[in-house]
N, C-alpha and C positions, 0 to 999 in steps of 0.2 A: 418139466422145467427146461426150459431155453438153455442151452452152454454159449458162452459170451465170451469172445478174447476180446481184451481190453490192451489196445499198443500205445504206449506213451511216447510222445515224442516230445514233449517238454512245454514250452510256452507260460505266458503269466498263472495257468493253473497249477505249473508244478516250479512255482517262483519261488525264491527267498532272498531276504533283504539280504544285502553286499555293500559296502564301503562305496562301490561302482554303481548302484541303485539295483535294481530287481535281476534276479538271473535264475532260471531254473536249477534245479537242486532236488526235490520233491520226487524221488521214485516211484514205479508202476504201482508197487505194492502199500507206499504211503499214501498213494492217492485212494486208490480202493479201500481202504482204513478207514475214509472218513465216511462212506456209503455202507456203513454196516446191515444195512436192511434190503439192500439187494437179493441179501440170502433167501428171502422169500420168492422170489421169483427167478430169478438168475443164477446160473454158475456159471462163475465169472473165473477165468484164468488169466493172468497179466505176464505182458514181455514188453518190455524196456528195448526200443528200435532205435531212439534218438533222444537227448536232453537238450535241447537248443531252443532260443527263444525264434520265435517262426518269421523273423526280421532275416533268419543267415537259412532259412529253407529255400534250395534251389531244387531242378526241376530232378537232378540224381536222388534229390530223398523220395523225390513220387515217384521214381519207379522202384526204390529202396522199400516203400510202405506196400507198393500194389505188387512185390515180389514176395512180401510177407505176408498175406493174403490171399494169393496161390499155393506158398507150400505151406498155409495152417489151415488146411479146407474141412477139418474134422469140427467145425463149429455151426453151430446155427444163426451166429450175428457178430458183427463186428464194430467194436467202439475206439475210437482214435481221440486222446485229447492231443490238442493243437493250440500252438498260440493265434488269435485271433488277427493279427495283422496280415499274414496271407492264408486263411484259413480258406476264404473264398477262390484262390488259388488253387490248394490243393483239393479241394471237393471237385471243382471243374475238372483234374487232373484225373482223378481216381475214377469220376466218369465216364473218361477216354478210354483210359488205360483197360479199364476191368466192366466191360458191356456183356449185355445179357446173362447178369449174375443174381440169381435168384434165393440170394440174403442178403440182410441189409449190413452197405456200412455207413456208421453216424459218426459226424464227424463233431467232436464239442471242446469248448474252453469255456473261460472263462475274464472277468475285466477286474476280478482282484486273487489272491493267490488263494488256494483251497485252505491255506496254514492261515491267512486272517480270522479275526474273530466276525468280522461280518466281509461273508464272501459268495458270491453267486456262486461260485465252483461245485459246492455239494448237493446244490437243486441241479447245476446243468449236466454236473456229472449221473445223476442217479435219472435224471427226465432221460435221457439219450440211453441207460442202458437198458432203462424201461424201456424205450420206443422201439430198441433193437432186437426186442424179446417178442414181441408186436407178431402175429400170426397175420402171413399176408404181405408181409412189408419187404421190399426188395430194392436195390440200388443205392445210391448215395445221396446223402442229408447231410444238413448241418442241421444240429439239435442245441437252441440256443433262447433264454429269455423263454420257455416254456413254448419255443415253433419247432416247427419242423418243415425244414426248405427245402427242396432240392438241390441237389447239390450244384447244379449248373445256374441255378435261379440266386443262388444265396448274395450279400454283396454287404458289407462294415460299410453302418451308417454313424456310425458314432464312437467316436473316440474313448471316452467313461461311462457312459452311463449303461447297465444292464442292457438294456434293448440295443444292445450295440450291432444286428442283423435283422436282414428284413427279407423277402421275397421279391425279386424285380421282374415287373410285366409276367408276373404268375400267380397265381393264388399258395398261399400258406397250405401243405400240405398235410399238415395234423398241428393241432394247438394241447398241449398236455399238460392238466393242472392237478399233478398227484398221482396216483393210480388212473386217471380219468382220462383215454387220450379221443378227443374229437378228430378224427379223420375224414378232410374235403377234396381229398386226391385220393383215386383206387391204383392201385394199380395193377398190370395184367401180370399173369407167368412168362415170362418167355416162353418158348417153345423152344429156341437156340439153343445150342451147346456154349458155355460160358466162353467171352474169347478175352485173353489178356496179351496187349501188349508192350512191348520191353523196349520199347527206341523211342525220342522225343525227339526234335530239333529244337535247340533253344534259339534260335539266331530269328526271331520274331520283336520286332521294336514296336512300342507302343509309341505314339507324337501327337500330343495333345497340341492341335493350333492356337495360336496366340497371336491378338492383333499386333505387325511388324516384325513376323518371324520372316527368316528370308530362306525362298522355296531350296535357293542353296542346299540348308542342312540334309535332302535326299539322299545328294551325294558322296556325303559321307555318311552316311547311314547305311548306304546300299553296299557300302564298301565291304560289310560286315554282317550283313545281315542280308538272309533271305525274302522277308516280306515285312510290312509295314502295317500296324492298323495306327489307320490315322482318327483323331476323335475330334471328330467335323463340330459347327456349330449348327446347333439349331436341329432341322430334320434333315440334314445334310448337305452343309453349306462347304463350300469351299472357294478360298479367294480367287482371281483372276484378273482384278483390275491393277493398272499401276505396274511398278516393274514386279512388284511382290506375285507374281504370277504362277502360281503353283500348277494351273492348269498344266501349264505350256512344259512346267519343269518334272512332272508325272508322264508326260505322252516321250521322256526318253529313256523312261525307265520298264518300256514295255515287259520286261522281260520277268519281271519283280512279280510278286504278288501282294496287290493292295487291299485292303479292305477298308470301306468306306462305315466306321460307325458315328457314334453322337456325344456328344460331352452334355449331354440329358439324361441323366439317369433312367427317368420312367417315358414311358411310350415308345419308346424307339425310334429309328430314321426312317425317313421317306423321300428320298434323294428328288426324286421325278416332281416332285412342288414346285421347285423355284428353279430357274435357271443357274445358280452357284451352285447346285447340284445333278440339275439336268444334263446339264455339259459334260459334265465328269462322267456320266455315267456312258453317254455316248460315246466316248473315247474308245471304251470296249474292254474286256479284261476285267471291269471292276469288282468286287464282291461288296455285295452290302449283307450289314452286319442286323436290319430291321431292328428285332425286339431283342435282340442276346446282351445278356451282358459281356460287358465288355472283357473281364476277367476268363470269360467262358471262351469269347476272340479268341484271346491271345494265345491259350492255352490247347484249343484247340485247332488251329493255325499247327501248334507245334506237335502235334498228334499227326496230321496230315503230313507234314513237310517231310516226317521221318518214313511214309511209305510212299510219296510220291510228290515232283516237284510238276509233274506234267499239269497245264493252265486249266485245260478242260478235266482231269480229274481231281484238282484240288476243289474247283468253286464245284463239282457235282460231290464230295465228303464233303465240303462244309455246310452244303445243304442239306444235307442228310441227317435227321434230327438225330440227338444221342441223348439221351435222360432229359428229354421237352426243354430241350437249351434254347430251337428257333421255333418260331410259329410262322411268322410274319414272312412268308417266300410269296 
């Protein structure tokens, strides 16, 4: 039988209704209460890390989570519930942080509280400690709606409805319906010695373009911040006609790190198609972001920036695949 440490960090699974609307409340050990039949397959141990709904999680709880995770190594899987608004956040995070780590962690919540009487929480809870028990299984998932994503793949497609996660420009890595798990990703052993690290840079801006934004807002962005992913249109378009010329207002910021992704969710960029993005690419410096998602970017970016700002070793780590986050180089 698998040993399972279960870390709660709060979110709409471990909610209760408030005067203020939904607020976590719902302890480690009330959650695992409603998964009584784990006991069949699982020993499961719970620690209480955080109670916050995952709207106020900044980048200090991932390495708050991937510290607890290092000093509880006496387990054979690891299950996190989270709240689902930046869930896809912190699975890209935990990826970074905690490579070539040869047990799983499953990241899960839920879209109504575990204490409803009709709640996803007790199928997403007990599918993820199932998956975590899983011989063979290693690295970070999110365990949601009966998938299992990768953690760097994962991405909220939906506001309410159960199927609120899906897999971006990757295939589903196991689909679990009960005891029964389908698994369409293997994955290998490492060979590595597990490496965890403990520094982030958060000073990374996301700038979704908008037609009439003016290329201005750079400069105050730069003021503050290290690097930029910008989320181009199309296969990676960006303006340069008219005064609105972004081009011209990016070639003075050589110094910056940009990444060129997409505001498409699926397929990813391909800058070199069109001229609104050939250009840019020719300028020099750029990174493109292909098939990642964008969450995986950001976060990522911030994994980098904290062990190196040098041009030529940041775009060779970002290229360098971590939990099949790029494909498309």
């Amino acid at each position: 039988m698998k040993k399972i440490l279960l870390l709660a960090t709060g979110g709409t699974i471990a909610s209760v209704a408030t005067e203020d609307g939904l607020s976590p409340g719902t302890t480690a050990e009330e959650l695992l209460s409603y998964v009584p039949d784990v006991k069949e397959f699982a020993d499961v141990e719970v620690k209480q890390i955080l109670n916050i709904d995952s709207t106020n999680i900044e980048p200090e709880h991932w390495l708050q989570i991937a510290e607890e995770i290092r000093k509880n190594d006496g387990y054979d899987g690891y299950v996190i519930t989270h709240g689902t608004d930046t869930m896809a956040y912190t699975s890209a995070a935990l990826s970074y942080l905690i490579q070539n780590f040869n047990k799983p962690i499953v990241l899960t919540g839920s879209q109504k509280p575990i204490t409803d009487s009709i709640t996803d929480g007790v199928k997403n809870l007990m599918d993820a400690i199932r998956f975590a028990s899983q011989d063979d299984v290693r690295g970070v998932y999110v365990v949601f709606d009966g998938k299992a994503i990768i953690g760097t793949r994962a991405k909220k497609l939906r506001s309410k409805s159960y199927s609120a996660f899906d897999s971006i420009n990757y295939p589903v890595a196991a689909f679990i319906d009960g005891p029964r798990i389908f698994r369409y990703v293997d994955e290998r052993k490492d060979t590595c010695e597990p490496t965890f690290y403990n520094e982030l840079n958060p000073k990374v801006f996301l700038l979704k373009l908008t037609p009439g934004m003016e290329p201005d807002i750079l400069n105050y962005i730069f003021k503050s911040y290290d690097a930029v992913v910008l989320e181009t249109y199309g296969v990676g378009g960006i303006p340069f006609e008219s005064r609105r010329n972004f081009l011209q207002e990016l070639s003075k910021h050589k110094d910056k790190v940009v990444v060129l992704s997409t505001q498409v969710m699926l397929e990813g960029s391909d800058a070199k198609t069109y001229e609104v993005g050939y250009k840019f690419l020719k300028t020099g410096g750029v990174i493109e972001a292909y098939d990642m998602v964008v969450e995986s970017c950001v976060v990522k970016l911030m994994w980098i920036l904290a062990i190196t700002k040098d041009p030529a070793e940041v775009k060779k780590l970002f290229y360098t695949q971590v939990n099949k986050d790029i494909l498309l180089t």
